[in-house]
C-alpha positions in Angstrom: 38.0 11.7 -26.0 40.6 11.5 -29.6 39.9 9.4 -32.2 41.3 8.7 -36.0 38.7 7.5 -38.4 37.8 7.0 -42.2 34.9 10.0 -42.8 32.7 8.3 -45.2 33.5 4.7 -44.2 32.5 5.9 -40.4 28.9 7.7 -41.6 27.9 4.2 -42.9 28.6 2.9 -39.9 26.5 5.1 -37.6 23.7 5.1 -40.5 21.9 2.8 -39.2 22.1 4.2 -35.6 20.6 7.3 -36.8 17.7 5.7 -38.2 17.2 3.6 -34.8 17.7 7.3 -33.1 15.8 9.5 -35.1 12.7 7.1 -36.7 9.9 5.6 -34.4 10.4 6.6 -31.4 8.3 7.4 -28.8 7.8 11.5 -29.1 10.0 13.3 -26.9 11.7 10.2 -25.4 14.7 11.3 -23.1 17.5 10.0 -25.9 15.2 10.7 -29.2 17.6 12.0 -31.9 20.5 11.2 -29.9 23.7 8.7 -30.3 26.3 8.1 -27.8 29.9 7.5 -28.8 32.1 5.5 -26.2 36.0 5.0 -27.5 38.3 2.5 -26.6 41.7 1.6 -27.4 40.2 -1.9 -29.0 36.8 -0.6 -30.1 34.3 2.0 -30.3 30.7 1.4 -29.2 27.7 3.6 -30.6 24.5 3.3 -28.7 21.1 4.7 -30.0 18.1 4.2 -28.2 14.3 5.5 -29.5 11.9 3.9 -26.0 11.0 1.0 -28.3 14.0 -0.3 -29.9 17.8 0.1 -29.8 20.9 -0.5 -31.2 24.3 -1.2 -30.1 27.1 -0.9 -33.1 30.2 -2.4 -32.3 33.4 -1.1 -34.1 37.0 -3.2 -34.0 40.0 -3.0 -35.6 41.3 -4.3 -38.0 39.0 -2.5 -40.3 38.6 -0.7 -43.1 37.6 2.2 -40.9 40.8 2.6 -39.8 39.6 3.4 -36.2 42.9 4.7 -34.3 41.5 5.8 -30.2 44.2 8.7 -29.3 42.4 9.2 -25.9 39.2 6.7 -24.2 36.0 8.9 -23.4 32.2 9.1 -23.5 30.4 11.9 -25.9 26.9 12.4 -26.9 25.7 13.8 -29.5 22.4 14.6 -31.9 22.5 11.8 -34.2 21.9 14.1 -37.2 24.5 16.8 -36.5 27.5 14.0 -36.4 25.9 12.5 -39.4 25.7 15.3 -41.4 28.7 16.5 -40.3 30.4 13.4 -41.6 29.1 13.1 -45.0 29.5 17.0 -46.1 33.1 16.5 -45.8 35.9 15.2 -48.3 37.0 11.8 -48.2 39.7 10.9 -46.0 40.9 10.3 -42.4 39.1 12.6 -39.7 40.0 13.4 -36.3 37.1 13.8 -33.6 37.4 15.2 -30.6 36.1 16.5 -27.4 37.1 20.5 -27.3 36.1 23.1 -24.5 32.2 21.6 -24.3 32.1 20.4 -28.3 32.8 18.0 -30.7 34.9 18.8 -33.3 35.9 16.7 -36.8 38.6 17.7 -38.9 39.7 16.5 -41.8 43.3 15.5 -41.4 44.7 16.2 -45.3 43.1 19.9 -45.4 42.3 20.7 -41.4 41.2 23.7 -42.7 38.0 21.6 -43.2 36.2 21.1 -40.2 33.0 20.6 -38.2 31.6 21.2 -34.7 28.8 20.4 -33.2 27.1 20.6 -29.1 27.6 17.9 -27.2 24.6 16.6 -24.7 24.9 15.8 -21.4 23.5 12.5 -21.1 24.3 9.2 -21.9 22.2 6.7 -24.1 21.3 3.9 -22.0 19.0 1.1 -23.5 17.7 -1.6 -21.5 19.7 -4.5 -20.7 19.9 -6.9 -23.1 18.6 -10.7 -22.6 20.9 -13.8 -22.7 18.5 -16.6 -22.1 16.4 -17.3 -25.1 13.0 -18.5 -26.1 13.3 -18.8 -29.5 16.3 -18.8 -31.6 16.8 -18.4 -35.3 19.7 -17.8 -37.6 18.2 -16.9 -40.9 19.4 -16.3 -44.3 19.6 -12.0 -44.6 19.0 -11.3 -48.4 15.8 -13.9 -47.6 14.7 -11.9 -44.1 15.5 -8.2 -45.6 13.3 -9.0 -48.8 10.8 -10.7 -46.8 10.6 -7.8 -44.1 10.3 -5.4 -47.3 7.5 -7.3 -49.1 5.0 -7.0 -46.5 6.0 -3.6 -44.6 2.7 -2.5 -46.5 0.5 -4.6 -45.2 0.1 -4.3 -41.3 -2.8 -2.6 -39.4 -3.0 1.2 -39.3 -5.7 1.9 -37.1 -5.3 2.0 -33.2 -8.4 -0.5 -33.1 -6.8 -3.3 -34.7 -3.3 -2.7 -32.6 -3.0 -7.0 -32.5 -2.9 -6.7 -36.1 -0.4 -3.9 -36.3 2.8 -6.6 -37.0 4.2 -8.9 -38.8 4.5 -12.9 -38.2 7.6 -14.7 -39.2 7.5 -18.5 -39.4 10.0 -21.0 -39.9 8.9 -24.2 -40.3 9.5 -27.7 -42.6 7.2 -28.8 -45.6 7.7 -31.9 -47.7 11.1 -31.9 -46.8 11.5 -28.4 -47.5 12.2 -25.5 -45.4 9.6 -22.8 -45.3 9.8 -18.8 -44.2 6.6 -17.3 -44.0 6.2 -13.4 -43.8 2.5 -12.7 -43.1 0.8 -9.5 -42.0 -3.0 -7.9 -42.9 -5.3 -5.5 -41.1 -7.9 -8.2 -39.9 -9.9 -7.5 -43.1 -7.3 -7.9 -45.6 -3.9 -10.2 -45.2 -1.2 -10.6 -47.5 1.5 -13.8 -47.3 4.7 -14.4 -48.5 6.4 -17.5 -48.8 9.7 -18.8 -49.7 10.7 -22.1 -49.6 14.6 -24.0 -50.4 17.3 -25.6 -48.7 19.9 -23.9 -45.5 17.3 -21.1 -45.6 17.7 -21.0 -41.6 18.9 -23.0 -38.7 16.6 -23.1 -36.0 16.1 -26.2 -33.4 12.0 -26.2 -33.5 9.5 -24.4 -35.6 9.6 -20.7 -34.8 6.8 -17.5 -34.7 7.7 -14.8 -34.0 5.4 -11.3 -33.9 7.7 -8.1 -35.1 5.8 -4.9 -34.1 5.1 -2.6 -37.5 6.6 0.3 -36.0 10.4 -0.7 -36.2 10.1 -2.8 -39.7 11.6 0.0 -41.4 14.4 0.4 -39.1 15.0 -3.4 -38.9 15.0 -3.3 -42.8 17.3 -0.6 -42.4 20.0 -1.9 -40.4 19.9 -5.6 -41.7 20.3 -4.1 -45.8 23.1 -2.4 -44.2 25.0 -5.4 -43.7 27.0 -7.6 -45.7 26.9 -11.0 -43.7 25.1 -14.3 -45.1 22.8 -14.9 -41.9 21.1 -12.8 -39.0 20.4 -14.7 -35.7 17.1 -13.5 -34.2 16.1 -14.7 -30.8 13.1 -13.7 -28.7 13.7 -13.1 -24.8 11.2 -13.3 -21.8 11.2 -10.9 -19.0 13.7 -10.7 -16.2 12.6 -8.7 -13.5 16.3 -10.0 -11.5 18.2 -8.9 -13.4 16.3 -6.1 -15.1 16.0 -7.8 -18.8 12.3 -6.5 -20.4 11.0 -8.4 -23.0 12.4 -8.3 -26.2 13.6 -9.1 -29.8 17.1 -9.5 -30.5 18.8 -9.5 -33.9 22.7 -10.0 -34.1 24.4 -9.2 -37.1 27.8 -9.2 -38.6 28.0 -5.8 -40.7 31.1 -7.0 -42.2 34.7 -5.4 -41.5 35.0 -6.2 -38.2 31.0 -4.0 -37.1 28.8 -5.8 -34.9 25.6 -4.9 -34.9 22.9 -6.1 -32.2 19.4 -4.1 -32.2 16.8 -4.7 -29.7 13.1 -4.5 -30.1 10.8 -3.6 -26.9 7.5 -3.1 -26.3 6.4 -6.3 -27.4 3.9 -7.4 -24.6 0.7 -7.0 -26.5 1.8 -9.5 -29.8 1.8 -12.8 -27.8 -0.7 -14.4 -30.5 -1.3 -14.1 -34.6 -4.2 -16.3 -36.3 -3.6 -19.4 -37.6 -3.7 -18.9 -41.8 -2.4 -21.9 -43.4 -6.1 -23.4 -43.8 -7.0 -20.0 -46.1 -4.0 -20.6 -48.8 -4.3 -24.6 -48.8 -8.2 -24.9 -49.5 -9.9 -25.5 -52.2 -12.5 -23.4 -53.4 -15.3 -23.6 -55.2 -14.0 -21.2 -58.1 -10.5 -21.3 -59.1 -10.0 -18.8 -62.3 -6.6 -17.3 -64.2 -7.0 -13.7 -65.7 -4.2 -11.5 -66.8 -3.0 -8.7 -64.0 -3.2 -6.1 -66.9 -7.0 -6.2 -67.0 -7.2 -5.2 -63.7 -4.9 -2.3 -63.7 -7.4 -0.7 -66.3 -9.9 -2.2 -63.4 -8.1 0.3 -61.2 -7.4 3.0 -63.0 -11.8 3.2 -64.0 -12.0 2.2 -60.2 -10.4 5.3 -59.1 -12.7 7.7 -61.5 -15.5 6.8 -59.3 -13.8 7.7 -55.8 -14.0 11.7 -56.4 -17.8 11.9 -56.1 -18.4 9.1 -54.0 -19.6 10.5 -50.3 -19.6 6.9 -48.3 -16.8 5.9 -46.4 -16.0 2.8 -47.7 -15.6 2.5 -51.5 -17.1 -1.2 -53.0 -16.8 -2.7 -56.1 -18.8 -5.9 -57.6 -16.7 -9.1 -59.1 -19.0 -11.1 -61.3 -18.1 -14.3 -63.7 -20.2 -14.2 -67.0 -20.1 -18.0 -67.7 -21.2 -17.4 -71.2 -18.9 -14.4 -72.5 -15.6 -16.4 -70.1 -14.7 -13.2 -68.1 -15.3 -11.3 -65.1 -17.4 -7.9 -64.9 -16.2 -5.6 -63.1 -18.7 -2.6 -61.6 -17.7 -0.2 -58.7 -20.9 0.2 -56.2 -21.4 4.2 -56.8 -23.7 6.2 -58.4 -21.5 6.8 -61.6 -21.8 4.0 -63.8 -18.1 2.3 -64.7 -18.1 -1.5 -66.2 -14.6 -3.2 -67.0 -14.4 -6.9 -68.7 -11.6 -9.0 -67.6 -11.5 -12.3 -69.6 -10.1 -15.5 -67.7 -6.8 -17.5 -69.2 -6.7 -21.0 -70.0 -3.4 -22.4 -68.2 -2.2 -25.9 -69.1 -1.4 -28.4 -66.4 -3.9 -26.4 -64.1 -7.4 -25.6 -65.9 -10.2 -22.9 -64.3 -12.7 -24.6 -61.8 -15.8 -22.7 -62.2 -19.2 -23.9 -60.1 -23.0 -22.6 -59.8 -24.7 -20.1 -61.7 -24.4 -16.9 -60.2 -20.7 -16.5 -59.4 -20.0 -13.1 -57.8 -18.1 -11.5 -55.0 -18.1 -7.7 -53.5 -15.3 -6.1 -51.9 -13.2 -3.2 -50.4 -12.1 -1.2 -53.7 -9.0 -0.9 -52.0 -8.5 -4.5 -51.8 -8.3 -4.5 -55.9 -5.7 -1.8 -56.4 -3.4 -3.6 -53.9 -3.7 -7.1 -55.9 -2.5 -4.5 -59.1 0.5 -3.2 -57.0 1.5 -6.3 -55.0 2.0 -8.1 -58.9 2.6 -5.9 -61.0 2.3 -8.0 -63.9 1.8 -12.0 -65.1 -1.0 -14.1 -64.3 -3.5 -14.2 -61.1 -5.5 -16.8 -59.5 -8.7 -15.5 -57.9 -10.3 -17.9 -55.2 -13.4 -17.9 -53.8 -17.1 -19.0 -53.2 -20.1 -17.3 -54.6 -21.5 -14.8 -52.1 -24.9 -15.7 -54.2 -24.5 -18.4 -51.3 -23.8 -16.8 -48.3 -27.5 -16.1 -47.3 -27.0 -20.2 -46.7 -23.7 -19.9 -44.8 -23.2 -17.5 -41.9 -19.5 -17.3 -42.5 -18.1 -17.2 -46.3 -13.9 -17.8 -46.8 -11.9 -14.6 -47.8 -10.8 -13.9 -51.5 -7.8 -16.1 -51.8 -5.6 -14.1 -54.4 -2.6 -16.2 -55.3 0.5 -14.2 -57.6 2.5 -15.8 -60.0 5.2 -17.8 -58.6 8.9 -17.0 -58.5 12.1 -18.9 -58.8 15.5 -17.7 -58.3 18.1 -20.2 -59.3 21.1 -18.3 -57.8 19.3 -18.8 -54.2 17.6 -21.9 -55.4 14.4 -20.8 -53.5 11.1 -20.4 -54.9 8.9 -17.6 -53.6 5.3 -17.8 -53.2 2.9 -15.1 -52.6 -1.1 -14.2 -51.4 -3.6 -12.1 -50.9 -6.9 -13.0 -49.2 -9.7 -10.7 -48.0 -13.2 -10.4 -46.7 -15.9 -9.9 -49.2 -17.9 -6.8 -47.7 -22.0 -6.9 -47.6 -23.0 -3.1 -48.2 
């Protein structure tokens, strides 16, 4: 195997590759950490492949990788050694080859500047690929790879709660507008994030679809690596025929003539995600503004208390003072730390406040994610007094709901929640 190719140009190619070959994989998978290299005359394929997801890039000429196949072959490689090889050289054209066992890249303006690296002897192989869909989206990228980003945080971590350990993605139609909902939480705590405009997707039917938390970061990877408008994502059912596993499929156009087409696996145990809808669209009892700066002092005191405090989960105590118009804020530990929020007055939508003694408790946690989630403007808490949930035997989460945001360029607003369960220790 001989080919010509840009250097730098060629490592962003394979970036994403590498991150498919080298993050999340299953530990001591058979192709973990490698990347397989296949020239044509017309093309050059790269294949990466972690057990759980893989990704085939596509390479054609024209482009402004200047690909140029001297002689066809089949090479593999450790993903990080023709990476790194790559970007610690000049700019310029490169020649790689297949030499005696090794690979070697030379620069082709100073061959005095060259790399070489081993050569494995397998060949990547992912799974075949599906072509009869279930579901079928194509979706606006800069919208997907900022929604896939916003709530990367919020998945399950724990083992225990492996249903929860994803994300939903929803496309859907409201009041004429088109709506994509990212939504994932731990079962305890969710968080939402909507965006709503016009030609935000194309899709024939509502769609949900569950994405696994482990490859988020490499699908946010390889999709901010491109430079098309849309990414089509489809969703394909076994076939045991023709030896097609279930799987996620996302096509996109990387720009100069790269194709990129990444496959998630794996995905047998995310067949259903609760229905959330009814959480953001009530209307509870107590709906009150405050200012997101008080509670990053809330916080900061919050955090004071955690260093002596021997419990494994760390509380804190929400309660409205009708009289003074703020909250009062009290961590549950044996070091006493009070903070006052006072509530905002916003015209158009004024504070609904009912009952006497107005009061939640929850997850400490839950507060300092709220602080890093909005960063700043205002906040509207939701929720029913747990004063009454001695006469309920279920109570609504905290419905947290951020400051909305419109980006006239897109023309798309963006909405975003929070909601949680209030905790009874």
């Amino acid at each position: 195997m001989k080919f010509n190719v840009a250097c730098k140009e060629f490592a962003k190619a394979i970036a994403p590759a590498l991150d498919v070959a080298t993050k999340n994989c299953i530990k001591e998978f058979q192709y973990e950490g490698l990347l397989t290299f296949k020239a044509e005359k017309d093309k050059m394929i790269v294949s990466a492949y972690g057990g759980l997801a893989s990704l085939s890039t596509t390479i054609r000429n024209p482009s402004i990788l200047n690909y140029d196949c001297k002689r066809e072959g089949v090479i593999t490689v450790y993903a990080k050694d023709i990476y790194n090889g790559l970007t610690t050289m000049e700019a310029g054209e490169v020649e790689i080859k297949l030499v005696s066992g090794e690979v070697v890249i030379t620069l082709l303006s100073d061959k005095s500047d060259k790399r070489s690296m081993a050569t494995i002897d397998k060949v990547v192989q992912p799974p075949n690929l599906g072509t009869k869909f279930v579901q079928s989206i194509k979706i606006k990228r800069c919208v997907f790879e900022e929604g896939i980003h916003s709530v990367a945080f919020a998945p399950a971590v724990d083992k225990k709660m492996l249903t929860y350990m994803c994300l939903l993605l929803e496309a859907l139609t409201e009041k004429g507008k088109q709506v994509l909902r990212f939504t994932a939480g731990t079962g305890g705590r969710f968080y939402i994030k909507s965006v709503e405009g016009n030609n935000l997707f194309h899709a024939d039917e509502e769609i949900e679809i569950i994405i696994p938390k482990a490859h988020l970061s490499n699908i946010y990877t390889v999709v901010s690596n491109a430079i098309c408008d849309n990414v089509m994502i489809r969703t394909v059912e076994q076939d045991s025929i023709n030896h097609v596993p279930e799987q996620i499929m996302i096509n996109i156009n990387a720009g100069n003539n790269i194709a990129m087409v990444m496959s998630i696996f794996g995905i047998e145990s995310f067949s259903k995600y609760p229905k959330l809808a009814s959480i953001i669209n009530h209307k509870y009892s107590n709906r009150i503004y405050s200012d997101l700066q008080g509670w990053k002092s809330v916080v900061g005191a919050v955090d004071m208390t955690k260093r002596s405090h021997e419990n494994n989960i760390h509380n804190t105590e929400v309660v409205f003072e009708s009289e003074n118009e703020r909250f009062m804020v009290t961590p549950q530990t044996a070091h006493a730390c009070t903070t006052p929020i006072n509530i905002v007055d916003v015209a158009g939508d004024p504070n609904v406040i009912k009952g006497e003694k107005i009061w939640f408790k929850c997850n400490s946690d839950y507060l300092g994610e709220i602080v890093s989630r909005g960063k700043t403007g205002l906040i509207q808490l939701n929720f029913d007094s747990q004063e009454n949930l001695g006469k309920s035997k279920q109570m609504r989460p905290v419905l947290v709901k951020f400051p909305e945001k419109q980006d006239d360029i897109l023309n798309i607003r963006e909405k975003s929640f929070m909601f949680f369960t209030v905790s009874t220790k």
